[in-house]
N, C-alpha and C positions, 0 to 999 in steps of 0.2 A: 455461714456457708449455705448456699441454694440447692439445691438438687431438680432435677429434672428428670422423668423418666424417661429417656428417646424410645422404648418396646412401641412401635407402631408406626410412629411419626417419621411423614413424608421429610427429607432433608431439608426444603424449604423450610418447613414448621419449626424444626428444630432450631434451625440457627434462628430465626424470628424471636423466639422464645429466648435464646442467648443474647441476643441484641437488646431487647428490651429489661432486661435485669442488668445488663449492664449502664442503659440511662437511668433506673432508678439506682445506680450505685453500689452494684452488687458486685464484687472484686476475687470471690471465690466461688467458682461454680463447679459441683460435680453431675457429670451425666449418665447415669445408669442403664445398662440395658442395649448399649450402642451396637448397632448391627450392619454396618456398610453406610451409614449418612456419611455425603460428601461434603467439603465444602467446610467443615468443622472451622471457626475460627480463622476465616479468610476475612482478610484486608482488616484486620485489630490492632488500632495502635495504643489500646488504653491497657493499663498497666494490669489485666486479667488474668487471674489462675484457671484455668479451666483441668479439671480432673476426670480423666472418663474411662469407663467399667466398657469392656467391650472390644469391637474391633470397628474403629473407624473407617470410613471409605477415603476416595482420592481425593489429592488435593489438599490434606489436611495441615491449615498456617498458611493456607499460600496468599502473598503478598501480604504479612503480617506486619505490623512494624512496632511490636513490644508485650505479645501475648508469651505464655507459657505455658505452655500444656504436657501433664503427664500419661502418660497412656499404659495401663497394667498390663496390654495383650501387645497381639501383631497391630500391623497397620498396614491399609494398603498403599498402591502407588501415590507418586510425586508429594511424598511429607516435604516442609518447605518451599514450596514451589515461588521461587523471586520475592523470599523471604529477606527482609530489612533489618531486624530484629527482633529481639527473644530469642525460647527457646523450648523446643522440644524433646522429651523426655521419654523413650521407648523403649519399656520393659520387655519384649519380644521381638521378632523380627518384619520387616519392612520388604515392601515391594520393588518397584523400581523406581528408578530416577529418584532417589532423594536429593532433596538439597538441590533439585535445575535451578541452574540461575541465580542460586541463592548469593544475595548481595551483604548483607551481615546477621549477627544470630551465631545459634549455637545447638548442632541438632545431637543427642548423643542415642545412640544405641545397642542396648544389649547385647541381642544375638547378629543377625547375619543379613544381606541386602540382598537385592538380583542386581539387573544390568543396569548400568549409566549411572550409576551413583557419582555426585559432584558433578555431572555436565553442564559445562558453562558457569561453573559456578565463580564470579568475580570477587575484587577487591579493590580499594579506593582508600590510600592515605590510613590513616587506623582503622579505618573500619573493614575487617578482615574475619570472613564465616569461617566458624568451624564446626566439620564434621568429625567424631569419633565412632567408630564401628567396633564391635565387640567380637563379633564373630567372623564371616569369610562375605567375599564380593562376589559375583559374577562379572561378565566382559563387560569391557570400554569404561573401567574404573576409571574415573578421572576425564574421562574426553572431552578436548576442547576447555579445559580447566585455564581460570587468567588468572585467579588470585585465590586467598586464603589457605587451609590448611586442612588436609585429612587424614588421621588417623585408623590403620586397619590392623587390627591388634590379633587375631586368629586365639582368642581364648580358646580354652580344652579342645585344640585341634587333635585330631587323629595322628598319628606319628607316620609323617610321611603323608600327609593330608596338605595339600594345595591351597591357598585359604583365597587365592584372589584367581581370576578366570582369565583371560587372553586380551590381545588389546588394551594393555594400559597406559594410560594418559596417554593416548593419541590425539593428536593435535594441540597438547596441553605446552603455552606460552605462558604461566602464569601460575605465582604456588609453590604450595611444599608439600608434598605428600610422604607420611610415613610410613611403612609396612614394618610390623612385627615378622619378619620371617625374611628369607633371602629371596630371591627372585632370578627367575632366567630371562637372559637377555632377549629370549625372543618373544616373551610377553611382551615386552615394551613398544612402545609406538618410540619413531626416530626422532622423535621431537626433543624426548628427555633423555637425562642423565642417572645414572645407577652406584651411589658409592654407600658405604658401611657410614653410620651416625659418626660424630666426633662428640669430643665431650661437651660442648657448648648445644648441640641437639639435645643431647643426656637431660640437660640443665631445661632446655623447653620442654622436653616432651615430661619431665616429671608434672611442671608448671601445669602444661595442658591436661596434665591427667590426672592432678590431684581432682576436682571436683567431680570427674567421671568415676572415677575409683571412689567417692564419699557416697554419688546417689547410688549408685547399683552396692556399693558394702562389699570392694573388691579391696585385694590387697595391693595396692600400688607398689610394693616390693618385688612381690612376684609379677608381678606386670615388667618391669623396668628389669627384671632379669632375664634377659633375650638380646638378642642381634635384632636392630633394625636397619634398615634400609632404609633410605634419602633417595628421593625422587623429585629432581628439578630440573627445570626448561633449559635448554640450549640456546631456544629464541625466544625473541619477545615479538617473533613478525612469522612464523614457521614455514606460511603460504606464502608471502611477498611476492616472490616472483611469478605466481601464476595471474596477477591482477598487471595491469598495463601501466598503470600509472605508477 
């Protein structure tokens, strides 16, 4: 295990510094000290741990294709950003737009997101991203969503506490999205559809959330005992008609 102190270093330096232990072979690195460096772990397809003490800046894995990184704090905007693979690992909560674009991988988070979370986020034949959220959303959850899979679980919600924000999956042709909690029709964008889990959902969503409930040391019982919500596309073309062709 390498360690790095990031206290000072310009975000160029840092990731420099990670690039190079990773030619000489280094497969585990932690970074101590992290205070807003961007860039963390962008465009990494070699099979690296990275462990960081801190609060990352934006961007963090974007366009990764096989890093994993843990994060003990918050994190700010666009974690995954047209992430390929891995996975990221957030013991706190996150900014905005996680997960844009992201194409496969596996982002999980603790506490709670702001706006755009999943925007654009695709899928292609098995290779299908997924997001799980621990705590509540902000607006345009889901916007413009084509493929893969989001979990928004509203852990220790407030009783009668809202866990997701207005505008959801608007414009979304693609996907499944789950919500721990019921939802009013007029969040929704007209794209999607709104029906109660069946038991074959039951059967994924345990699947999905067995290793999210191992890293955080949740009880996946009490997870899995609630009303979810099924959120999927009506179209697979939502716009068509406003294009000529």
């Amino acid at each position: 295990m390498q360690v790095i102190n990031a206290q000072g270093l310009y975000y160029k330096e840092l990731n420099q510094k990670i690039k190079e232990l990773i030619k000489e072979k280094e497969y585990e690195i932690t970074l101590q000290n992290v205070n807003g460096q961007r860039y963390i772990g962008d465009g990494l397809s070699e099979p690296v741990k990275i462990y960081i003490e801190g609060v990352p800046g934006n961007d963090l894995a974007a366009f990764a294709g096989g890093v994993e990184i843990s994060v003990n704090n918050n994190v700010q905007d666009g974690i995954g950003n047209t992430m390929d693979k891995g996975k990221i690992i957030v013991h706190g909560n996150t900014g905005d737009i996680p997960g844009y674009a992201m194409r496969g991988g596996k982002i999980y988070i603790k506490g709670s997101v702001g706006y755009r979370a999943g925007i654009h986020m695709k899928g292609f034949q098995d290779k299908q991203p997924l997001i799980i959220i621990g705590g509540s959303a902000g607006d345009f959850f889901g916007e413009y969503m084509a493929g893969g899979c989001m979990l928004l679980l509203g852990i220790n919600k407030v009783r009668d506490e809202e866990i997701i924000g207005n505008h959801v999956a608007v414009g979304m042709h693609g996907g499944i999205i789950y919500i721990r909690d019921k939802i009013e029709d007029y969040k929704l964008g007209r794209e999607v559809k709104s029906e109660p889990v069946n038991q074959e959902d039951r059967m994924k969503l345990r699947d999905l959330l067995y290793e999210y409930s191992e890293v955080f040391e949740l009880d996946l019982e009490e997870i899995m005992d609630a009303d979810f919500t099924k959120l999927s596309p009506v179209s697979s073309r939502p716009y068509g008609k406003m294009y000529s062709y």
